[in-house]
C-alpha positions as CSV (number, residue, x, y, z in Angstrom):
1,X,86.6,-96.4,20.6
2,X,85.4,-98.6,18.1
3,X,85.0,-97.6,14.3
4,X,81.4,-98.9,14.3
5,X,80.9,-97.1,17.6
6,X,82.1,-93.9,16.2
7,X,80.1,-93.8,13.3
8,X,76.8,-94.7,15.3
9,X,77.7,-91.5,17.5
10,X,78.2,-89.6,14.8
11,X,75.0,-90.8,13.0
12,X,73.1,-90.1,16.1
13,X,74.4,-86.5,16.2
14,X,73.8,-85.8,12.5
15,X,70.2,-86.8,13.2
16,X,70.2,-84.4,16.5
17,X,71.4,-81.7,14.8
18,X,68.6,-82.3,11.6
19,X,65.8,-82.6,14.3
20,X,67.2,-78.9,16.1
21,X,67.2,-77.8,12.1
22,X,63.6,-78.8,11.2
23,X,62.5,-77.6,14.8
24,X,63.9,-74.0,13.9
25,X,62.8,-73.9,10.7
26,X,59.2,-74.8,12.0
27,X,58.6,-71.5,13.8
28,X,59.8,-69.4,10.7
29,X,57.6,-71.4,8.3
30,X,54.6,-70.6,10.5
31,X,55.9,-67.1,10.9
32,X,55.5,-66.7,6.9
33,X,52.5,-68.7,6.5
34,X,51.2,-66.4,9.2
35,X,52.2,-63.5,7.2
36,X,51.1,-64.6,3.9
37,X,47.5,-65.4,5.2
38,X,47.1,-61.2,5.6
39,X,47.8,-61.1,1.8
40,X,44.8,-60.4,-0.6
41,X,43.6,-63.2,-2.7
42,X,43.7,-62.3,-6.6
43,X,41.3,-65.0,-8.2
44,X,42.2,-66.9,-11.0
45,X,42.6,-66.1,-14.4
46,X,43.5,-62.5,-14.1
47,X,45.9,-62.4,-16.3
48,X,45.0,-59.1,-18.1
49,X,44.5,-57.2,-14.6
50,X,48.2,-58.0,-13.8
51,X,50.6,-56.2,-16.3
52,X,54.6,-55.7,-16.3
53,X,55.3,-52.4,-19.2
54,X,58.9,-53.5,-19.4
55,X,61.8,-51.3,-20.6
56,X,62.1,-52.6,-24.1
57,X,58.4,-52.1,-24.7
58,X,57.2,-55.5,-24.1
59,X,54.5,-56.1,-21.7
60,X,54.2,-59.0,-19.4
61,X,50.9,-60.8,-18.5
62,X,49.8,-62.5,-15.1
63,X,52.0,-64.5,-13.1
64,X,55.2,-63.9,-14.5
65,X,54.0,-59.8,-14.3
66,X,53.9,-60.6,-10.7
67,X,56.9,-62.5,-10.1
68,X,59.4,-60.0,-12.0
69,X,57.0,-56.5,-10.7
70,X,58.6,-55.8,-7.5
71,X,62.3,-56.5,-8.4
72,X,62.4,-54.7,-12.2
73,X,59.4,-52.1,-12.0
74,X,60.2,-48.6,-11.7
75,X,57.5,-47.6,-10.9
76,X,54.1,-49.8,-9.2
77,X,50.6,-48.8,-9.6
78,X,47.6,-50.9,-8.2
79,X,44.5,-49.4,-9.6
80,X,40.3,-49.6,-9.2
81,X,39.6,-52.2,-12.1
82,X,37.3,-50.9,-13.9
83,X,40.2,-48.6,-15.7
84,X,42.2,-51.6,-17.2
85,X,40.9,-51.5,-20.7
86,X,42.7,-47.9,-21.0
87,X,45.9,-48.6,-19.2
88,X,47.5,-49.5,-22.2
89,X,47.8,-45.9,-23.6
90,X,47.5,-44.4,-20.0
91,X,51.1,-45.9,-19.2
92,X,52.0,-45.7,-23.3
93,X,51.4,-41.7,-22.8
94,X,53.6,-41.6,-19.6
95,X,56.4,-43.5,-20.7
96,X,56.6,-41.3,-23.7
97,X,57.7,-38.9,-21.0
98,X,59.2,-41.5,-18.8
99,X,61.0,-44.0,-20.9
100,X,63.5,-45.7,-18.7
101,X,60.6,-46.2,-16.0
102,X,59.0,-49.8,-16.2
103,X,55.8,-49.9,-15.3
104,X,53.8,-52.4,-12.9
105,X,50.1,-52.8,-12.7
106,X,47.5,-54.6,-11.2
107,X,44.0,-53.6,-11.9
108,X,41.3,-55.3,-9.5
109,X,38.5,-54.1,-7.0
110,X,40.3,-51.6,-4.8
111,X,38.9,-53.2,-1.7
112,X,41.1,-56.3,-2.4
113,X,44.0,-53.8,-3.3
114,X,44.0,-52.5,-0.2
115,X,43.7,-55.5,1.6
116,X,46.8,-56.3,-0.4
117,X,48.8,-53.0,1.1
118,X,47.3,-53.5,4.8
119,X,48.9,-57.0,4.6
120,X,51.4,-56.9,2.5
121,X,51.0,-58.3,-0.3
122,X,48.8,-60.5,-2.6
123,X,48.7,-64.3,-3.6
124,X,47.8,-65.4,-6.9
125,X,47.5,-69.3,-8.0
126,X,48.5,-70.3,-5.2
127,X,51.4,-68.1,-4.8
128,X,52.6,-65.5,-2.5
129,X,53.8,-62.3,-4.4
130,X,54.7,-59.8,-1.0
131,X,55.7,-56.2,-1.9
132,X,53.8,-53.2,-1.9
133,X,52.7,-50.2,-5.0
134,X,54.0,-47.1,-5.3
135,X,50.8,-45.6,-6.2
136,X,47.4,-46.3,-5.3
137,X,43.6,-45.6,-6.7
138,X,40.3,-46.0,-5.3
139,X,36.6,-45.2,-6.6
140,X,36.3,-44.1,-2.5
141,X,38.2,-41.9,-1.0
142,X,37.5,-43.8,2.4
143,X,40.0,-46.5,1.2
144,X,42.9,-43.5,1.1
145,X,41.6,-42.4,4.5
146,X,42.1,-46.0,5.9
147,X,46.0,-45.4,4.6
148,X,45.9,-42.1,6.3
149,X,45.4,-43.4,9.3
150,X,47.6,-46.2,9.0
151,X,50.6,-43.4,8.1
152,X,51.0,-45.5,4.5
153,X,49.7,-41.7,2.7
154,X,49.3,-37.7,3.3
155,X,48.0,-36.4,0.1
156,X,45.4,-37.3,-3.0
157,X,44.0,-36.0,-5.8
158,X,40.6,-36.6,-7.9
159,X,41.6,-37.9,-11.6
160,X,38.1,-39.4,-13.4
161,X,34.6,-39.3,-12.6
162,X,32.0,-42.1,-13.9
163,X,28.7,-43.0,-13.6
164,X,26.4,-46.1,-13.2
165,X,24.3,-48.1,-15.7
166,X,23.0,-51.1,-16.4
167,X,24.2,-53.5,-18.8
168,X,21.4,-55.5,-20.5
169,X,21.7,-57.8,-23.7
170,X,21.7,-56.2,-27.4
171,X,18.1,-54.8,-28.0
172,X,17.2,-55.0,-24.5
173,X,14.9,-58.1,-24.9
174,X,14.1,-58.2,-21.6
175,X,12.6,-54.5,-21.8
176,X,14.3,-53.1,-18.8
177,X,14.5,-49.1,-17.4
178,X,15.6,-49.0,-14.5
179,X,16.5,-50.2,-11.2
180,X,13.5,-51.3,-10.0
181,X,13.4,-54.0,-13.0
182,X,15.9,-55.6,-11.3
183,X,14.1,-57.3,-9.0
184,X,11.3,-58.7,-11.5
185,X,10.6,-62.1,-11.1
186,X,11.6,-62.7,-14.9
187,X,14.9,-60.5,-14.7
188,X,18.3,-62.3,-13.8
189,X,20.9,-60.1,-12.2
190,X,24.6,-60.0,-11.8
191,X,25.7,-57.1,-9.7
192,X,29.1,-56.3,-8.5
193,X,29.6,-57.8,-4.7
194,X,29.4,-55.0,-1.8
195,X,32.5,-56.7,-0.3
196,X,35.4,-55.6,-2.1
197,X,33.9,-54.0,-5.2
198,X,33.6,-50.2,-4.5
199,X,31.0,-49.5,-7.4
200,X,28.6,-51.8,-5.3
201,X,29.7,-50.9,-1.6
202,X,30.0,-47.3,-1.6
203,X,27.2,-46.3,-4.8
204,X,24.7,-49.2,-6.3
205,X,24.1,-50.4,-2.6
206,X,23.2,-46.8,-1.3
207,X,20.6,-46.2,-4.6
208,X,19.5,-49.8,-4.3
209,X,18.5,-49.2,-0.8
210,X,16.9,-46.2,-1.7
211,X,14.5,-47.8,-4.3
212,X,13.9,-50.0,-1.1
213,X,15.4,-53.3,-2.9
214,X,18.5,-54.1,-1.4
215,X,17.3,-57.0,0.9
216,X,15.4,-58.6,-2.1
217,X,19.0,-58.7,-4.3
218,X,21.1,-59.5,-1.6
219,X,18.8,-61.6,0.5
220,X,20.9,-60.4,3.6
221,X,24.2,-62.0,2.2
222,X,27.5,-59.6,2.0
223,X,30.2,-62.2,-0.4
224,X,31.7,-62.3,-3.7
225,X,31.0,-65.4,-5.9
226,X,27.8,-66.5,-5.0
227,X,24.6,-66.7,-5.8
228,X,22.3,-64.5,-3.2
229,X,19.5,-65.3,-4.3
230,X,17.8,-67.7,-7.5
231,X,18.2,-64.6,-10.1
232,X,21.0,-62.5,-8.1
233,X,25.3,-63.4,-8.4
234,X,27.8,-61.3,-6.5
235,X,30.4,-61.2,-8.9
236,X,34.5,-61.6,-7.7
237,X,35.4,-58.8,-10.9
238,X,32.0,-57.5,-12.2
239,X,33.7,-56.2,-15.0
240,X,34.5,-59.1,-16.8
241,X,32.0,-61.3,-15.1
242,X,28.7,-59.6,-16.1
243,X,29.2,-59.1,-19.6
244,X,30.1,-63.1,-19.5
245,X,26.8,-63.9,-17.9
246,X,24.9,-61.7,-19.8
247,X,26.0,-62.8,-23.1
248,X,25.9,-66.5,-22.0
249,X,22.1,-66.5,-21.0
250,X,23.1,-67.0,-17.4
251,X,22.0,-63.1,-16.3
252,X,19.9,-60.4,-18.2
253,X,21.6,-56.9,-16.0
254,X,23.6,-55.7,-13.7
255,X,25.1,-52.8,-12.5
256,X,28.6,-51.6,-14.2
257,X,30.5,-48.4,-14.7
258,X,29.1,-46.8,-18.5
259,X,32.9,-47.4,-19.4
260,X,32.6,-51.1,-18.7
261,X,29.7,-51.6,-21.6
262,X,31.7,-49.2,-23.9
263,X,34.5,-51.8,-23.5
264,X,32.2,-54.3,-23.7
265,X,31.0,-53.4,-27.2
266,X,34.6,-52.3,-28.5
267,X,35.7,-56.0,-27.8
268,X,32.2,-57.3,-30.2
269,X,30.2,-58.0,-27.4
270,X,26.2,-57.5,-28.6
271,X,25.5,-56.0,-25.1
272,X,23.8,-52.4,-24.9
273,X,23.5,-50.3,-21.5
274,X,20.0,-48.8,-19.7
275,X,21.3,-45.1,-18.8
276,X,20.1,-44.1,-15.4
277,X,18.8,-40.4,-14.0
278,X,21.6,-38.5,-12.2
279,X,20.0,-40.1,-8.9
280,X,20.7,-43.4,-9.6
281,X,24.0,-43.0,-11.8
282,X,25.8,-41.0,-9.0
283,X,27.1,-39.1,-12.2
284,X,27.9,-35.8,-10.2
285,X,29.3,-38.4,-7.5
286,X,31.9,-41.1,-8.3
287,X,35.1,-39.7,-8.2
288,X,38.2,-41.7,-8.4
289,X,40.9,-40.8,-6.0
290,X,44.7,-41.5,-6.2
291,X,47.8,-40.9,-4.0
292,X,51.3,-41.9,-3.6
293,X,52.1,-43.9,-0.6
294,X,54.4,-42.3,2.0
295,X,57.0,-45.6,1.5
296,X,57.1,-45.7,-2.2
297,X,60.2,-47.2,-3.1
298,X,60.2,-44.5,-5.9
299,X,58.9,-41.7,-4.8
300,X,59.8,-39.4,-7.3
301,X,58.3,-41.5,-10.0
302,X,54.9,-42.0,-7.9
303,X,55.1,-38.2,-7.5
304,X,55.7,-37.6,-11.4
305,X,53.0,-39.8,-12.2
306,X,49.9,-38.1,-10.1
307,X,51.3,-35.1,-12.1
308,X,51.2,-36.7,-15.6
309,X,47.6,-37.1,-14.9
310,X,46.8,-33.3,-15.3
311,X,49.0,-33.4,-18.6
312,X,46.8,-33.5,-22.1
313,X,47.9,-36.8,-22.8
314,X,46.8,-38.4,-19.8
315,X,43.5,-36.9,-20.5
316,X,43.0,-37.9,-23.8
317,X,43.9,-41.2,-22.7
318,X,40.7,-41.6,-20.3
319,X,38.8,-39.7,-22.5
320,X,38.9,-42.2,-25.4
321,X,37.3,-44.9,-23.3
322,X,34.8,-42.7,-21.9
323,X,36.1,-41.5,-18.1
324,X,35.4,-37.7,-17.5
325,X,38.7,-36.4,-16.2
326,X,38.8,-34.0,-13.4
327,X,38.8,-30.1,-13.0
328,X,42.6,-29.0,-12.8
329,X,41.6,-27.8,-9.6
330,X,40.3,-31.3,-8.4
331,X,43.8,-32.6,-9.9
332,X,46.2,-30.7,-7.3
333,X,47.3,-32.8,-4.5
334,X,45.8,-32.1,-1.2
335,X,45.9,-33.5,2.2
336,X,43.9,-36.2,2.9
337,X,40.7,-35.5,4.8
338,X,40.6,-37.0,8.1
């Protein structure tokens, strides 16, 4: 055989056995953009929502959070949102405690969180981050329910209550009192989306539909950044979207948690709040619910964490900002209703 004949066969088998490689990898490609399309989509520029309380002390922001969380955290908390301004001493006051545990966070609407755990995982800038938390927290105890019956978590406990107001512009120039201004023709609104925001899909929706106003905010459309109607946005993350509307001219209210305006004004911004009657704030209703899930790579430390919460310093920690932390008897762990 022939030199030049050789090397042709062998050319032809090298590209044989490149076109078998490409077809195999072909399925397994689809296979994990298959798997990564289940994951929950964290918008952009959330950097402050997505923390990594290192070891050393440090704390990590955004995508690099995300990248080193599920490989160097010891312990992984994905939390409703509209907590994230106190998380800093929350997790400061556990570690305290807990020293060698580094602490992961993310801090968004916990209807997108637990999209995240049903699928898998979450995708941020374009990137797929899979991995689960250890610990999980909800302003609806539905969303721990869904786990329930998914066998992903047994047991919960209430930590913080809060209530509903509505943020409006320093001095309230547009002379607003309550819900039903919402839906003046002079009144520009930015409300929290009923799709993955649990302060609008389980409480403002239900008191909005009560004042008989719903339909005329949403104008029968159930998203998440967009504009429902001419005065109305859904927001993606109320909580840092409404007090930049409000204080850009673009809205003049919306509906946020009473801790969201405190924030608001700690940070400079000249926004006040409308307090609502106990009807409309759902004070004696919102509860925030937390559990461990059943396949927490730490157990223990999930565990030792839903304890810290009934500790003094854990309270004090809420407290500052605001939250009104649970009865001692709402802070035992207890089995998940069905």
């Amino acid at each position: 055989m022939s030199r030049l004949f050789a090397g042709r066969i062998a050319s032809a088998c090298a590209v044989g056995l490149m076109a078998l490689a490409i077809a195999a990898a072909a399925p397994v490609k689809q296979a994990a953009a298959a798997e990564e399309a289940k994951f929950a989509s964290i918008p952009k520029n959330k950097a402050n929502d997505l923390k990594l309380y290192t070891a050393d002390g440090k704390i990590v922001k955004g995508a690099e959070a995300l990248g080193r969380m599920q490989g160097e955290a010891g312990l992984i908390l994905w939390l409703a949102g509209n907590q994230f301004f106190a998380m800093d001493d929350v997790v400061g006051a556990f570690r305290k405690d807990n020293p060698s545990v580094s602490v992961g966070i993310i801090t968004l609407p916990p209807g997108l969180l637990l999209k995240g755990i049903q699928g898998g995982g979450v995708t941020y800038n374009g990137k797929a981050y899979p991995g689960l938390p250890d610990v999980y927290a909800s302003v609806n105890l539905g969303h721990l329910k869904a786990l329930k019956k998914a066998g992903l978590m047994d047991k919960y406990a209430i930590y913080l209550h809060n209530e509903m107001v509505l943020m409006v512009a320093q001095g309230n120039p547009k002379g607003i009192k309550g819900m039903k201004d919402m839906v003046r023709p002079d009144v520009r609104t930015s409300n929290p989306n009923p799709v993955s925001e649990g302060i609008m899909r389980f409480y403002g929706r239900k008191v909005l539909e009560r004042h008989g106003i719903w339909d005329q905010i949403s104008a029968g459309k159930e998203c998440n950044s967009c504009q429902t109607t001419p005065n109305n946005w859904f927001t993606s993350v109320h909580h840092r979207e409404t007090p930049e509307r409000i204080l850009d001219g673009r809205s003049d209210t919306g509906i946020v948690w009473v801790t969201e305006v405190e924030e608001a004004k700690r940070d400079g911004a000249k926004v006040d709040m409308v307090r609502l009657p106990p009807e409309d704030s759902l004070v004696n209703e919102v509860s925030y619910a937390i559990g461990s899930l059943t396949n927490s790579r730490k157990k223990a430390d999930a565990d030792r964490y839903i304890q810290f919460l009934a500790t003094p310093a854990a309270k004090a920690a809420y407290t500052k900002y605001g939250f009104v932390t649970a009865t001692d008897e709402e802070l035992k762990l207890k089995p998940i209703p069905q």
